[in-house]
N, C-alpha and C positions, 0 to 999 in steps of 0.2 A: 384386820382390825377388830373383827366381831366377836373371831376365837380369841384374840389376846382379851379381850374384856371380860369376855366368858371367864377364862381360867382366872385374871384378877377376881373376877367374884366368888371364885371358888365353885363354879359349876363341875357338875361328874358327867349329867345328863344331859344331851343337846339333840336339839333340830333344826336343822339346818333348811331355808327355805329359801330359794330362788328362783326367780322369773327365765332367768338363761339355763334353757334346757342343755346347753356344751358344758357348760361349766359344773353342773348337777352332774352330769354323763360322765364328765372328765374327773370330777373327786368323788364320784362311785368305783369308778374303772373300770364304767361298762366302755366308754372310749378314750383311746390313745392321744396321750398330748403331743403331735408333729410338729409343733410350733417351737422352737429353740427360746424363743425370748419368753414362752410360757410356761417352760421346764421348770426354773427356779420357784415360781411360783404355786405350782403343784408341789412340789417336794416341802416348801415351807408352810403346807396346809396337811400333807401327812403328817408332818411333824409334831404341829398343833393339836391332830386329829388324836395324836396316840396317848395324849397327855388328860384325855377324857375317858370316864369308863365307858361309855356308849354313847355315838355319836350317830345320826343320820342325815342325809340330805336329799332331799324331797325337793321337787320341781314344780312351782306354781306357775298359772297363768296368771300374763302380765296383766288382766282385768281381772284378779282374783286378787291383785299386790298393792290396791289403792293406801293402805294404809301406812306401807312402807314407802310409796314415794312420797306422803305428806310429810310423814318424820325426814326426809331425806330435804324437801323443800325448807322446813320449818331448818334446819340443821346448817343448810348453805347462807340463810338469811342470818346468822351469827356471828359477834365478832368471831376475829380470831383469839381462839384460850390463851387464856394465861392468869392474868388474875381475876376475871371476869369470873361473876358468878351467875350460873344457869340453874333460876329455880327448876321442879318438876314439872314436866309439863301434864297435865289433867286434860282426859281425852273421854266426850261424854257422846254417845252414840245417841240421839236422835230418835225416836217412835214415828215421827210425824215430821213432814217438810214445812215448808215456811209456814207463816205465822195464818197469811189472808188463803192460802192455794191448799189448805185443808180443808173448806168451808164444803161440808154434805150436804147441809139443807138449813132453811133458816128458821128452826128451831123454836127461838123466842122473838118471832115477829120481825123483827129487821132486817132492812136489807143487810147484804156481804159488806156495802163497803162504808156502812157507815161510822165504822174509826177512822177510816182515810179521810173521809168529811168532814170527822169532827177536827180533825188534828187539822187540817187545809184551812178551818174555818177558826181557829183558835190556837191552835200550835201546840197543845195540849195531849198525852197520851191517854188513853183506858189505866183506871184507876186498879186492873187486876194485871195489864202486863208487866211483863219483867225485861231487864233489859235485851235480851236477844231480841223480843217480839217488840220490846221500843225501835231496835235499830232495822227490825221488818216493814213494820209501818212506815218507818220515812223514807227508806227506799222506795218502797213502794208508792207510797204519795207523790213522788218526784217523776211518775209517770201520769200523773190526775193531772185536769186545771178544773177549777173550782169557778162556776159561773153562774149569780145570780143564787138560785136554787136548786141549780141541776151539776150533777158530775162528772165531766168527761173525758175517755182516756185518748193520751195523745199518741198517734201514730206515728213513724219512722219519716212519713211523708207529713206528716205536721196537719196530717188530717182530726178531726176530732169525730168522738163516737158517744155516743150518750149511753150512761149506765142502768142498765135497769137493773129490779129487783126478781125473785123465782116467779112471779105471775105474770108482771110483763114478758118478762119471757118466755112462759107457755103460749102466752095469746101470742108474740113475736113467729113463735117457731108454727103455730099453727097457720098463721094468716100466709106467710110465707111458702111454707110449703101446702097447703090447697090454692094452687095454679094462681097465687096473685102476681107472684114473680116469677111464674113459666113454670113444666109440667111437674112430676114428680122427682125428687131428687134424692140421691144418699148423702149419709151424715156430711160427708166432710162439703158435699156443695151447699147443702143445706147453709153450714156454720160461716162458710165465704160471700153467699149473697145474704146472708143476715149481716155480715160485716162494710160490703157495700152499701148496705142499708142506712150503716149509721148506729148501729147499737151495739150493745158490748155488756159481756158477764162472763166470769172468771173460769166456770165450766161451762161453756157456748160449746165447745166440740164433741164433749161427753154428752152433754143433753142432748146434742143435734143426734146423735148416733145412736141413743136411748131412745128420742120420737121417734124416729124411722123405722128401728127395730119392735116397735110397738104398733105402728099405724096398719091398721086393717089392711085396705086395698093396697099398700107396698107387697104387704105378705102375697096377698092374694095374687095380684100379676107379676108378681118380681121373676125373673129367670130362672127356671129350674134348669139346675146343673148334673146333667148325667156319666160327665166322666168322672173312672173309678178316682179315689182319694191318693196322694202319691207327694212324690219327694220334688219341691219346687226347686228346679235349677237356674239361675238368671242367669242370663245373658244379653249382650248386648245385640238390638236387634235395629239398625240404623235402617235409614232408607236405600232403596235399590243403586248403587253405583256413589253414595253418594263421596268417597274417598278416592282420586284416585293418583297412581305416581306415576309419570312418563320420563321417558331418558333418552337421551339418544346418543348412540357410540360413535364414537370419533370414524373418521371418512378409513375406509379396510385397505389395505396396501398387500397384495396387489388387489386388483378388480374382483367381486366374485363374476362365474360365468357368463350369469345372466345382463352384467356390465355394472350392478346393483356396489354402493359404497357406502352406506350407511344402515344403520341398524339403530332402529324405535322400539324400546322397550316399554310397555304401561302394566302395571298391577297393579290389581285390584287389595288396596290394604284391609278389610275385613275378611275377604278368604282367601289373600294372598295367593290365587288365581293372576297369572303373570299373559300377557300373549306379545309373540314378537314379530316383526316386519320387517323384511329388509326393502331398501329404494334405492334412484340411482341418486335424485337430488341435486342442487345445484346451488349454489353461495348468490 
């Protein structure tokens, strides 16, 4: 359907780009189509192919393809044609993620979250945003409760967390990690008993990982790591035995020697390590 469009448009020059590295392979002809019911379909793609002055097909990765499964998404959600008219679709790339989850530093004085305040307390947007960052804000808001004078974000568990501003939250991340809540810690415990705590701001795990990486005595006694730099391989590394399969074979006909009629099979499923027994047994 891509090439027939193409040639309607009156294309000469093409590039051809797919996520299926067979399919790339197979209308290169670096490999061979085995499949019978894929034969006609190769043949009517060389066909296509000859009717362009220069054609190529290039093999992307499927996380390098996001932009074709969107049009492909956007595509499936339409009637079916006919007389249906489909404006152009306008497709506008982004510099920056959401509207509140860009916030560096607070600039000119205020805290992060006070349009989510102000809209909770008035229902009201910023008089400089535009409609995307209208429709960031109320989402966003829809995770706030608004109490009193203070603002707080609500948790999965229906827990609440009070929001502070960049200073409470230095004094936060300082009081916390000099030994009020137990001894030294790295960012990410850091950011999870500040959140036990009760408190909450938009970059808590960036800044947890920022003190630490600044705090003197971390530097100073932290572990030094003497093995050379190298290619991490993960694997799974479960506890000692903790999987294991047992079986046991039906009673042996005739007897073995030892008078023995049954056979206990157990492996071990992480190093599929097997050991076997025979018995004599009794029902």
């Amino acid at each position: 359907m891509g090439l027939n469009m193409a040639i309607d448009l009156g294309v000469q020059e093409l590039i051809v780009l797919g996520d299926s590295d067979l399919l790339i392979q197979q209308a290169q002809g670096e490999w061979k189509t085995r499949d019978l019911k894929l034969l006609p379909y190769k043949q009517c793609v060389e066909d296509l192919s000859k009717r362009f002055r220069s054609i190529d097909f290039r093999y992307i990765p499927i996380f390098h393809n996001e932009l074709v499964d969107v049009l492909a998404t956007l595509a499936s959600m339409l009637p079916y044609p006919g007389n249906t008219c489909i404006t152009p679709l306008k497709i506008q790339v982004q510099e920056q993620y959401g509207y509140c989850n860009t916030i560096e530093a607070e600039s000119d004085g205020e805290p992060w979250y006070l349009d989510i305040k102000h809209f909770l307390q008035t229902g009201k947007y910023p008089k400089h945003a535009n409609g995307s960052q209208k429709r960031t804000i109320r989402c966003t808001a829809s995770g706030f409760l608004f109490s009193g004078e203070v603002l707080y974000k609500q948790t999965p568990d229906l827990n609440l967390l009070r929001c502070v501003d960049a200073e409470e939250a230095k004094k936060i991340m300082n009081e916390v990690h000099s030994r009020v809540c137990g001894p030294h810690m790295n960012g990410y415990v850091l950011a999870k008993k500040i959140l036990r705590e009760g408190y909450y701001w938009l970059t808590m795990e960036r800044d947890c990982f920022r003190f630490v990486e600044t705090h003197h005595e971390c530097q100073i006694h932290g572990d030094l790591i003497h093995s050379p730099l190298s290619e991490l391989h993960p694997m799974v590394a479960p506890s000692a035995f903790v999987a294991w399969g047992m079986d046991v074979i039906e009673p042996i006909q005739p007897k073995a020697s030892n008078g023995h009629r049954f056979i206990l099979v157990a492996i071990y499923y992480f190093t599929k390590w097997e050991e076997a027994s025979n018995f004599q047994g009794s029902h």
